[in-house]
Each structure stands twice: as C-alpha cells, then as structure tokens.
N, C-alpha and C positions, 0 to 999 in steps of 0.2 A: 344556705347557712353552713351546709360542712365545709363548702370549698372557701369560705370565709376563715372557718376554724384553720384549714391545709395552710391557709399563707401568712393565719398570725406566728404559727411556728415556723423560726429560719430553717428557711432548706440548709443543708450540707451536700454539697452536690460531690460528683467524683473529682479524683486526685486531677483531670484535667479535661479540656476540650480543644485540642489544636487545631489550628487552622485558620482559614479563614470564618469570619462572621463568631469566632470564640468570646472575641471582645465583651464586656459589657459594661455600661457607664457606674462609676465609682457614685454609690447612693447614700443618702443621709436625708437631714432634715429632721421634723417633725413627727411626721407618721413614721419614720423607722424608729427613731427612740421610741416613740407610743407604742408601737408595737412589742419590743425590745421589755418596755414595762410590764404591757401585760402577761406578757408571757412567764418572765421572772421574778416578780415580785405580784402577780394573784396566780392564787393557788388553782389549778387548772383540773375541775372534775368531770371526771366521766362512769356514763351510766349504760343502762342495756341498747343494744343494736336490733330489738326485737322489733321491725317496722308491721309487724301485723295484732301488734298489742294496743288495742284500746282501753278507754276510761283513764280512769287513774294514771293504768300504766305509759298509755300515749303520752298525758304529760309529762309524764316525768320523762321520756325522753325530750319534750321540745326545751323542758326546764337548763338542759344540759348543751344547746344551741347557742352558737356565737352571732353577734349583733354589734355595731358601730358604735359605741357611748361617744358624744360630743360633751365635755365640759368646757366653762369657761368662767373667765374673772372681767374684769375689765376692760383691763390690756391685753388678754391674751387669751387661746384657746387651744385646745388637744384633741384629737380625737384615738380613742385605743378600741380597739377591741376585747370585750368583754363577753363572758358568758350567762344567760337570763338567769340562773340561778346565783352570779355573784352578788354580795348583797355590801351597805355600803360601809361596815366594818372591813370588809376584807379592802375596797378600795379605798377606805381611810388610810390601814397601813399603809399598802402597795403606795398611795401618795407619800405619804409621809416618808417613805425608803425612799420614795424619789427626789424629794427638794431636800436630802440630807440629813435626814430622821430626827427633820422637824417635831414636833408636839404637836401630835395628834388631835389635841383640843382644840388649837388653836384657828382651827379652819369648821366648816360647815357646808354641806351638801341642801341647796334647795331648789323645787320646782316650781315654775309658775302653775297657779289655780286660778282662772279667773281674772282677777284684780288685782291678786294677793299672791305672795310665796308662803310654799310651805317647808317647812324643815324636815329631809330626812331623818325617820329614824334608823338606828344599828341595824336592823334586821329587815328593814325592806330593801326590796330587789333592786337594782343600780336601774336609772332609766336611761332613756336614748340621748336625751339631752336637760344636762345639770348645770348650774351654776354652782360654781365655789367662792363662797365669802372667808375672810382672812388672812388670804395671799395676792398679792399683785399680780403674779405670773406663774409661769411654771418652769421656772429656770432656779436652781440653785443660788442659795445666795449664803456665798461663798465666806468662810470666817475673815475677820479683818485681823490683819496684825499690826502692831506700833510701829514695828521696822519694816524694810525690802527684804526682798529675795537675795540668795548669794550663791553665785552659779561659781567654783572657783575647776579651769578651764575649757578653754575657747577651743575644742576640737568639734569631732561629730554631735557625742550626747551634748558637752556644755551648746551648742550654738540650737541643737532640737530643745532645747530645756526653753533656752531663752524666745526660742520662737513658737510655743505651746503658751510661754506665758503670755509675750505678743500678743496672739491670737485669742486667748479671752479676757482681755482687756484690761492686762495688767500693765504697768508703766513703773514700776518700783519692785526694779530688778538692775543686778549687776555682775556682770562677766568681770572676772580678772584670768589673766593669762599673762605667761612669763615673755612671749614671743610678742613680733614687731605687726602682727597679724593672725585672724582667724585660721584655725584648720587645725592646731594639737599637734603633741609630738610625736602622733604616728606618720602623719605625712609630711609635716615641715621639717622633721628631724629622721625618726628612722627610717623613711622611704628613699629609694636609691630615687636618682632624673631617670632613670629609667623604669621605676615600677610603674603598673599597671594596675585597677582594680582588674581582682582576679573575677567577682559576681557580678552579676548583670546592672547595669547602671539604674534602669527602674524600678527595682526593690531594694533599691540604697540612697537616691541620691536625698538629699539634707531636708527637703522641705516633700519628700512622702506623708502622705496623710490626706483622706478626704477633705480635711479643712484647706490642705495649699493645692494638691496635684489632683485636680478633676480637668475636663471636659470645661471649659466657659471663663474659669478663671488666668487672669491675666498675668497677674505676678509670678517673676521668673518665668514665663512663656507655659504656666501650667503642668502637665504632663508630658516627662520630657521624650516626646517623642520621637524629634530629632536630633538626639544627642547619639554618640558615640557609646555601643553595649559595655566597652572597659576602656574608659578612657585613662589616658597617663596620668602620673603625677599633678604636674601643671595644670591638667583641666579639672581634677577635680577640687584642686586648691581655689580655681577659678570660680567653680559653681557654689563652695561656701561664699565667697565673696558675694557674687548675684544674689542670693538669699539676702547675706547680710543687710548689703543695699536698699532692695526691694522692701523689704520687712522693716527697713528703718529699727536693725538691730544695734548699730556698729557704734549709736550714742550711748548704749547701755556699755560698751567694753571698755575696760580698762587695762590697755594691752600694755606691754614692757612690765608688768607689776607682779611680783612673788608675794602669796600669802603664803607668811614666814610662821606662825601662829595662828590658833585656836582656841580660846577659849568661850566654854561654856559656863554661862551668869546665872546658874540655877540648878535645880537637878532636874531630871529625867521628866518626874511628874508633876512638875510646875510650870502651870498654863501661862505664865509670865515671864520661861525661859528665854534666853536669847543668846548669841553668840556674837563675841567681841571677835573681829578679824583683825590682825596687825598683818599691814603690807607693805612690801618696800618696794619703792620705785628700781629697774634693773634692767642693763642690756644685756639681753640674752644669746649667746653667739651662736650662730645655726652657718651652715656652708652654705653659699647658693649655686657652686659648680661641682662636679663630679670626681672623686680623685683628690689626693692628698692625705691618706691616712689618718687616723681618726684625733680629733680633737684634743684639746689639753681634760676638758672637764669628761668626752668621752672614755677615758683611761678608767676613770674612778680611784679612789684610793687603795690602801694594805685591803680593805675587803670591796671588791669593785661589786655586790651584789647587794651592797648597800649604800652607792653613791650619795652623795653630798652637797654636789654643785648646786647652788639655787640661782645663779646669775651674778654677773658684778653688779654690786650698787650706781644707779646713777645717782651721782652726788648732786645734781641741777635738779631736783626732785626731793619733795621731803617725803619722808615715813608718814603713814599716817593708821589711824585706828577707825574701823563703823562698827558699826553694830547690823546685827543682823535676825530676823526673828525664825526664820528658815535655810540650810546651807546644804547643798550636793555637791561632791566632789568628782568630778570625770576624768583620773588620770587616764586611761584608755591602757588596752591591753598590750602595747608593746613599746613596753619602759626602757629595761637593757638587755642587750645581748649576752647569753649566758656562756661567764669564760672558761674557756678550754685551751689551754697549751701543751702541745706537743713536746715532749722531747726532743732534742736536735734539731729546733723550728730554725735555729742560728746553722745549721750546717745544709740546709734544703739550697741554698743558693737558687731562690725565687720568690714570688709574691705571696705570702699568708697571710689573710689578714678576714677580719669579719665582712661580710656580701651586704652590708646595711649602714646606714647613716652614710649614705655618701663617701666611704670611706674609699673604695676602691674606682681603679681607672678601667673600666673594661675594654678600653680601645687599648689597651695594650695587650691584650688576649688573641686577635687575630693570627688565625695561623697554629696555635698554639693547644696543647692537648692541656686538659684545664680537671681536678677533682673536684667535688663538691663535697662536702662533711657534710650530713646531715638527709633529711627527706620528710621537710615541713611543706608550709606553703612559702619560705621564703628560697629553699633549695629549687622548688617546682619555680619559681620568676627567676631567678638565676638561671635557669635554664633555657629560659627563652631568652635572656639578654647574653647570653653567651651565646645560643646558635645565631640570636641579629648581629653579633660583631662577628661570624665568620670561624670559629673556633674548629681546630682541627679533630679534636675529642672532646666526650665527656665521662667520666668518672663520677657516680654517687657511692659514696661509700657512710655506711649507717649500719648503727646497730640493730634495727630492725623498720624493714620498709613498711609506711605506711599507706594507706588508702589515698591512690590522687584520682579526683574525679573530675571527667570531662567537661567544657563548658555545655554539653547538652543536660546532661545528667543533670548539674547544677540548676540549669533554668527551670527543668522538669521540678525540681524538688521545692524551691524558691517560690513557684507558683500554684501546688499543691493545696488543693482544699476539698476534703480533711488533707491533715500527713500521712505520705504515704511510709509504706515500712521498711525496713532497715532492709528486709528480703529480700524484696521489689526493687531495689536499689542495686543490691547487689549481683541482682541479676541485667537491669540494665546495663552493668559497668562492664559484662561479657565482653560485647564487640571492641572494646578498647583494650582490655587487657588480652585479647590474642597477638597483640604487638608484645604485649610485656615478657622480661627476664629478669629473673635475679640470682645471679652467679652461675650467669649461663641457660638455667633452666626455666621452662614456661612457669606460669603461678597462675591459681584461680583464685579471685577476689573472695571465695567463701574460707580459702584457707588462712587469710592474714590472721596475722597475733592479736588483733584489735578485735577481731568477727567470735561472736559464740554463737552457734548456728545446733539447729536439729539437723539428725541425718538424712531427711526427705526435704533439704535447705527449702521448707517452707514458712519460718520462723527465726529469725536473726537479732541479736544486739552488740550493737558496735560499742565501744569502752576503747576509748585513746587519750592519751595527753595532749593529744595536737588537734585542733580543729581541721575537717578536710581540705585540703590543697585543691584550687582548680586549676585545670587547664588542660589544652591540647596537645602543646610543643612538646611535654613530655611522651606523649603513647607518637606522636609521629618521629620523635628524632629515633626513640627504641626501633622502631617499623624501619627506619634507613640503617642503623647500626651506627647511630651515631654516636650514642649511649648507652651505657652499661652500668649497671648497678651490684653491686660488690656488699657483701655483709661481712663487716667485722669493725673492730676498733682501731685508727690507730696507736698502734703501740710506739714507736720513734719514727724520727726522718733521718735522712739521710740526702747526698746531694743527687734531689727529683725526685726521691724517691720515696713514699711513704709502706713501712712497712708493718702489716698489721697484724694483729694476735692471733689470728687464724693460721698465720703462714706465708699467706701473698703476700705481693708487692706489685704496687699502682706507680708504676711510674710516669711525672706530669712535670708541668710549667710551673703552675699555679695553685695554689687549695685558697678556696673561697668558705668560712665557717658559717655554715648559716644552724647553729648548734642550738634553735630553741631562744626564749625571752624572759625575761624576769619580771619581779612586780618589783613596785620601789616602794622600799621598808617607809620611807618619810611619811609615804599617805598614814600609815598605821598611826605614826609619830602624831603628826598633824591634829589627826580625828581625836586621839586617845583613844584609841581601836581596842578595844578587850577581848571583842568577840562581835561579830556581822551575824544578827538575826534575820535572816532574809538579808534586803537589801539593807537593811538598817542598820547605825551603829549605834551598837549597846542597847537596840530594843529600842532605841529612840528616832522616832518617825520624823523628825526635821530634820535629822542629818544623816544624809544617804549618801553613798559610795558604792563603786562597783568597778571592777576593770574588764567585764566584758569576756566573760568566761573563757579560756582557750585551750577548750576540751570537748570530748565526745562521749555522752554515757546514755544511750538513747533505742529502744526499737523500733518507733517513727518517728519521722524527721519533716520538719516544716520549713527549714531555709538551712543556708550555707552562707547567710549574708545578714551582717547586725541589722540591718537597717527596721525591720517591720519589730523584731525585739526589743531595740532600742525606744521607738514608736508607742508601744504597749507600756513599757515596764515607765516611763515618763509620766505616763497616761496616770499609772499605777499612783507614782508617787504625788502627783501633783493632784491626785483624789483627797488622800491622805491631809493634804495640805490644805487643802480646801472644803472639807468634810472631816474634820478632829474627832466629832461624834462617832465619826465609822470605827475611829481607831478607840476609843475609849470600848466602846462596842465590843471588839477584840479580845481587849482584855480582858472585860467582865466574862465576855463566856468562853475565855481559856486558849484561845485560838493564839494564842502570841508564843505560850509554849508547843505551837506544832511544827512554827516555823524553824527551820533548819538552822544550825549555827555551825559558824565555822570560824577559828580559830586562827592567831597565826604559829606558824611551822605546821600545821596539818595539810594534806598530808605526809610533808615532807618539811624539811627547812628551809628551802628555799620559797615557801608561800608565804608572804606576807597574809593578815585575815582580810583584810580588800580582795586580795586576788582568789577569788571563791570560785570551785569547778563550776562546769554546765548542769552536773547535777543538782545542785546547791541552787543555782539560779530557776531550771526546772520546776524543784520541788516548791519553791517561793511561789512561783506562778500559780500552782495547783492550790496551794493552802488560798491564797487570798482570792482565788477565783471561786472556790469551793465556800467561802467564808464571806462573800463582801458582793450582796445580790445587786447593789448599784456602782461596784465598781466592773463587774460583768457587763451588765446595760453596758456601761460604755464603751468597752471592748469587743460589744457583741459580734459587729463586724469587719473588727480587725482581718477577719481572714478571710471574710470574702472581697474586702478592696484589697487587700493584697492579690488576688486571684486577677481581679478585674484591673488594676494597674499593670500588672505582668503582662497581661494579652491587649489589653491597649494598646502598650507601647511597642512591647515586642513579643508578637504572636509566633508561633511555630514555626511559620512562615520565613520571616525576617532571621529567627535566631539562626535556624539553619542556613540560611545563605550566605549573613555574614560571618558565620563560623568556618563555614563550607569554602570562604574566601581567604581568611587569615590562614587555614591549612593550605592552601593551594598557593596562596605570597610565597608561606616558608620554602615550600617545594621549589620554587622558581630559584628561590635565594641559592637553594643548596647546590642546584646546577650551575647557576647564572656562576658564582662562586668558586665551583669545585669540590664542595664538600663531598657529593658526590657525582657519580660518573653520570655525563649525560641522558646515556641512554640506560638510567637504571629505571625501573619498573616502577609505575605511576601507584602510590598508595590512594587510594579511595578513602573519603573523607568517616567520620565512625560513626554516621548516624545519618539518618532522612528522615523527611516531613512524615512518610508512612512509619517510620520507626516509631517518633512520637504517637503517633493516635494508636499504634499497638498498644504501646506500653500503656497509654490511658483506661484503653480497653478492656488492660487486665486488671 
C-alpha cells in the first residue's frame, strides 16, 4: 500500500540522465490523468508512522493507506488511486473539478448489495468499486458556442492552436494568414535562406505533444527521430506543411487574407459576446531568393516602428465579414527590425544594410572582413553564414555582449526536468567561454551585465532583453581568431570605416545590423489592447494574444526553445475556452487581479502591450497553475514528455556527435579555404558524452 501511495505522486526526477537507455516512452492515457486527479484535486492526508501502535491506533494508520477505487458509468470507466479514509464528499468535488465544475448534485455514487444498489452517503468511505449515475463518461464536456474559433496567423502557435483543436474534435475553426502559405512571418519573411533553427529540432518541431509525437503514432512519421537536430529555413517551412497535410489542417486556412478589423459585439461579461472579423482578400509580397535589399513595404513609413503595410488588395476576391464566438492572435515575436542609422552610412562606400528578411547577398562577402552591429541570436547566425561563405574577418561590435550558449548547454537545459539553475548553467558555459574575448581580454560568463550572482557563484539570476543565442560557430571562430568582439557604439562612418565613441576604429567591407526586433503596434490596434492581463486582453479570456516573449528574467531555466511553451500555454488557453466555469471561478475568488498586466510603452516605448516580457509570461503561468487545479491535471506532465521526447530522439549520445561533427565541417572549411593556416592547431570540440552525465550528476 505505501509503494501504491510512492507512484500515485509524480516523480520529479533530476535535471537529466544521458546516454544510452535515458530514453523513455512519452505516457498518457487514463490511468495517468486518474492519477494526476487524485493526486490534485483529493485532498491527500497523513497520519503517524508508529508501526508498533495497536488498537485504535493501528487503524488509524491503515485508515491513511492508498488502494485502486474503479468507478464507472455505462460507457465508460477510471480507475484512481484513493486513500481508505477518503470518503465520498471529498470524491464528489475532486469529480466535479474534473468534468469542469460540473454540479455536484447532479451525479450519484452507488454500490451493488445483493439484488439491489445502494446510494452512498457524504461520509462514507469511497469503495474499490463504484458506479456513477448522472454522467455518461468521464471526459469533459466542453461549453458549445454559436460561432467557430478564430485563430488569426498561420505561423508556429496559429497552426499548434489549430491542431489542439483538430485533435479534440473540433471542426469549426479558422486560420487567416496574410501569406500564400503556412509558417508566419518569422520564417517566411524575417528568416534569411540561410537561417538555421538555432534549438534542437525535437523540443520544437509543430506537432510536439503526447497526443501527435509518441512511439506508434503514424502521422507525420511520429517522433521525429530522423530528422535533422537544426534544420534550415526550407525544412522547417517543410515540416508545417507535413503537419498541415497529415492533420488535414490546411481546409481550415484561409491564406492570402488580412484581418483588417475587430470588433467586439458585447462586453467583456456577456456570455453572448462574439467578435465580428472584417477581412480582405490580399497578395502579400515575401522574396523567395536571397539578396536584393529590402522591400517597398519593408522600409515602413516617417515612423518605421509602427509599420502599416497589410498587403495589396486582391481585387478578384471580395471582402468579406464572420463572426466569431472565440479569437487568439499569433503575431510571433519577430515583427521588425529595429532602426538604427548611422552617420555617414552614405560615405562608408560598402554594404549596410539589416542581416534579416532576405535582404542581404552574403555570397558577396567572400574574402572580405565583414562587422556585425549587435550580439543577439540573429548576430550569433550571421555568424555562421558569414564563416559558410569564406569571410576574411569578423567584427561584433555591441554595446554590451550578451550570454551565447552552446548547442550542448542548450540540449542540456531544453531537456531538463525539474529546471535546472541559472548557476548550473553558468557554470556549464566555462569550457566554451575559455575561447571567448571581448576587447581583447578573456571574460567569465558570471561577470556579464545580464548575471547577478553571490560571491561563492552558488546562486545566480539572469535579467536580459534578448533571449539566449545558440550556437557553436561563435566560441569556435573566437578559438581560430577569426572573430573579435569590440564594445562600443558606433558613433559615424567613414569610407570602411566605422568609428566609435570609445575611440576605435573597425575597419571592414561590410556592416550587417542585426540591432534587436520590434512588436507591431497594429496587433494593439487590432485587439483594442488597453492593457494584457496575463495572456488575455482586457481581462477577457476569448481573446488572446502574445508575441512570445523575447527576454530573460529567470534563476531556473526550463528551455531556450518556444516549442514545450508554446504547447502548455495553448493548453492553457483552450481550458479556458472550454471550461468558462474555471474562469468565472477566478474571478469570484479574486485571482484575475493577481494576474500580471502590462501595458503599452512599458517598459519602454517601443513595447507595444502584446509584446509582454518573459516575466510577465512566467508569472501568468504561476498564477493560473497555482489557481486552476484542473487546468494543472492537464499540464501535469508536460515536463516529463518533454524530458522523454528530448532523449528519444536525441539522447546524449547523438547530440554530441552531431555537434561534435558540425564543429569539425567548420574546421575543415577554414583550412580547405585558407581562413586559416593549414597546419594551425586542431581545437577540440567543447563538450563530451562524459561531460554531460557530470553535469547531471551535479
């Protein structure tokens, strides 16, 4: 009976288990939610451990002994683990929180006698096996609304959104997106043909989630085992597609189309509310080759950080108006490029121009000593596409360098359950940062500007505006001296030369601005955005928004990649949607004003209030997890398939080999090339299989 009670409580196992046989199959079903119930929704008592106590006393320890309860209805059955002293008030609630806080009356516990059933009352003990009268199942049954769903863009979250609803058995739902195709304008528009997912492709790609990526399941080849760890551009535009397909999404989209308006038909607290969409048919102009400086509508107007462009009208195409009873908006977090002109960028006599939307030709780099503005995760890809084209140098010049973490470190953290700490972290990123400089001199990852650390660095919190950069190419191009990293601003140019308020002078071919991204004021517009309560706008749980927070304010860290985030917080909203009760719930007992708001121009003016930090997103999590006992069940084990997805696909094993490969390509490059001298001294890759199970260890 104890070791009954040991497994109805989830384990939290350590931060990792590398290697071979880490693996373990992605779980669900039945008995895990049953479990998942009992555990968080009946109240869980304990008594003395005095095993030499008899009489009285004996019972009342076996009173406190867990045991299998079977109930069942017609169609259906559960079984949970329960403890002999729960009695059948406590598993009336604990139901009732489960099928979405249903009325409690409305259902009945009885046992066969004989001939006859007899009716539990409130206070007797739960038995092993109960029947329940007044429900058909034990599934949710989900509010109906008049109208569809309104998912407005087709990127990562709109296409997760639309394939959540898919999957439990919705059919009246509708993608609009501005583009000729799935995938959003992170990758059909601001990705170069040359980016790369920078995270590991199995705690990202589109259809994660026990329900598509297990073990057995067919659609989209399952668990993408054999896929590529960061694949390019093109393949990941590829694998929405596959989804799409497979999932028989792509009848629900309504691609080429701008929702130009929003209107909401009600107020806030009228269960009758609905929202009227006006959309216009429109070709949206994207590049499909590399090169060519940026577009007419990429310019933006007299204030480019509040663009305007929605598309030309196609005129073969009418306008037209739905209605909608629920609506989430997914611009994604990287809207526009944030502008920065130089001084005397007209007298540099060479290329300036933004490193994203396809704007620049990098085959014309070859040979050529190249700067970088900036030291994001778009500066860290720049980087590697500039040493793949041959590039004579590189130059980052930034006002303060930020945290870039290695594709190991990443996987380690990515697949992390619990999270591990900001400490732990920072002490992993040693063996890479003994390559690093910045204005000549070594740096320790506990001293960056983002790190606030104790003096015995056994305790750490990172605080950044930029989400961490992954990758390699950087700590190995520093290790050949290919790269140099330079603090300051520039202050003008000159011809080649940039010269900056410090005093240097970088002189180069080319500056590539990768300065950081904006949110686009329109979504604000759109929403009627007053203010983002949690994820919600205006405190109103049908219309959600988010751009994907693109910030660091954290002492433990559970990923570097939206994907399991994204996953959860879906989950989150589409409870909501389908349980209105939970959210009435909320309000009555005050939990609406705990949630976080955020504002637009906080904390600065260039935020739109969609574009909410990671702490704002953080603390949304905590309130409604803290707050919402059956929207937890659901969530329960988001983080241990996330764990068991990562080592699935790519165990310890795997990541280091093919990382341990892409560093040793570069190396070949730089010879084969001339970057550098033949016989220059072999760097050793920044991590091994033993490294990993150290660091688990600790």
């Amino acid at each position: 009976q104890r070791r009954s009670a040991a497994r109805a409580v989830p384990c939290r196992r350590g931060a990792a288990l590398p290697g071979v046989g880490c693996a373990r199959r992605p779980t669900g079903g039945a008995m895990a939610t049953a479990t998942a119930t009992s555990t968080s929704l009946i109240p869980v008592k304990t008594g003395t451990t005095n095993f030499q106590a008899s009489g009285n006393s004996a019972q009342e320890i076996r009173s406190y002994s867990w045991f299998t309860c079977t109930l069942r209805t017609e169609y259906d059955k559960m079984e949970i683990p329960v403890q002999t002293c729960t009695v059948i008030s406590e598993l009336r609630e604990a139901l009732s929180v489960k099928l979405g806080y249903i009325d409690g009356c409305s259902f009945d516990f009885v046992v066969k006698q004989g001939c006859t059933w007899r009716k539990m009352r409130e206070s007797d003990q739960v038995g092993r096996s109960m029947t329940v009268r007044g429900i058909r199942n034990f599934k949710i049954a989900a509010h109906k609304y008049p109208h569809p769903f309104g998912i407005i863009g087709g990127g990562y979250s709109g296409i997760k959104t639309a394939l959540m609803l898919a999957s439990q058995g919705y059919d009246d739902y509708v993608v609009f997106d501005r583009y000729d195709r799935p995938g959003g304008h992170t990758w059909l528009e601001m990705a170069n043909k040359t980016t790369k997912l920078q995270t590991e492709f199995p705690t990202y790609h589109i259809w994660y989630g026990d329900e598509w990526s297990r073990q057995g399941v067919k659609k989209c080849g399952g668990p993408p085992v054999d896929w590529e760890l960061w694949p390019s551009r093109d393949k990941v535009l590829e694998h929405f597609q596959i989804c799409c397909q497979d999932y028989g999404l792509l009848p629900h989209f309504k691609l080429q189309s701008n929702v130009a308006a929003v209107e909401v038909m009600g107020s806030v607290r009228d269960d009758d509310r609905y929202y009227q969409l006006s959309v216009n048919p429109v070709k949206f102009e994207r590049r499909s080759e590399q090169g060519g400086g940026a577009m007419a509508h990429q310019l933006g107007g007299s204030d480019p950080s509040r663009h305007q462009y929605e598309g030309e009208k196609d005129k073969t195409r009418a306008s037209f108006k739905a209605n909608f009873s629920c609506v989430c908006m997914w611009p994604g977090a990287l809207c526009f490029p944030r502008p920065v002109v130089y001084p005397g960028e007209e007298e540099f006599g060479g290329a300036i121009d933004y490193a994203v939307e396809m704007r620049f030709d990098y085959k014309s780099l070859a040979g050529k000593v190249v700067c970088i503005a900036g030291h994001g995760a778009f500066a860290m890809e720049n980087v590697q596409t500039c040493l793949e084209e041959r590039v004579k140098h590189i130059y980052i010049v930034c006002r303060k360098p930020n945290l870039t973490c290695p594709r190991a470190v990443s996987w380690f953290i990515n697949q992390s359950n619990p999270p591990i700490t900001a400490a732990h972290i920072l002490d992993m990123l040693g063996p890479a940062y003994r390559h690093v400089r910045v204005d000549g001199q070594p740096v320790d990852p506990w001293d960056f500007h983002s790190v606030h650390g104790n003096a015995s660095h056994t305790h750490a919190t990172i605080t950044s505006k930029t989400r961490l950069a992954v990758g390699d190419a950087y700590f190995l191009a520093q290790a050949y001296g290919l790269l140099e990293v330079i603090v300051g601003n520039v202050k003008r140019c000159t011809h080649h030369t940039l010269h900056l308020d410090t005093g240097a002078k970088v002189e180069c071919d080319a500056v590539l601005k990768c300065t950081g991204m904006l949110g686009d004021w329109k979504v604000d517009k759109l929403l009627h955005i007053k203010e983002m309560r949690g994820w919600f706008v205006n405190g109103d749980y049908r219309r959600v928004t988010g751009g994907q927070a693109d910030s660091i304010d954290a002492s433990d860290f559970a990923g570097t990649t939206n994907g399991p985030a994204v996953y959860s917080q879906i989950k989150g909203m589409l409870h909501f949607w389908e349980v209105p009760k939970d959210w009435q719930r909320l309000l009555d007992a005050g939990y609406w004003d705990m949630l976080p708001i955020h504002r637009p121009g906080e904390p600065d003016e260039e935020y739109p209030a969609y574009f909410y930090c990671a702490k704002h997103a953080a603390s949304t999590g905590i309130v409604l997890a803290g707050a919402c006992p059956l929207l937890t069940e659901k969530t329960s084990q988001d983080e241990d398939y996330k764990h068991s997805i990562s080592h699935l696909c790519c165990p310890a094993r795997r990541l280091i080999r093919e990382a341990k490969a892409d560093w040793e390509r570069y190396e070949r490059l730089f010879r084969e090339s001339g970057m550098v001298a033949e016989d220059a001294a072999h760097v050793p890759y920044l991590y091994s299989e033993q490294d990993m199970a150290d660091f688990a260890a600790r």
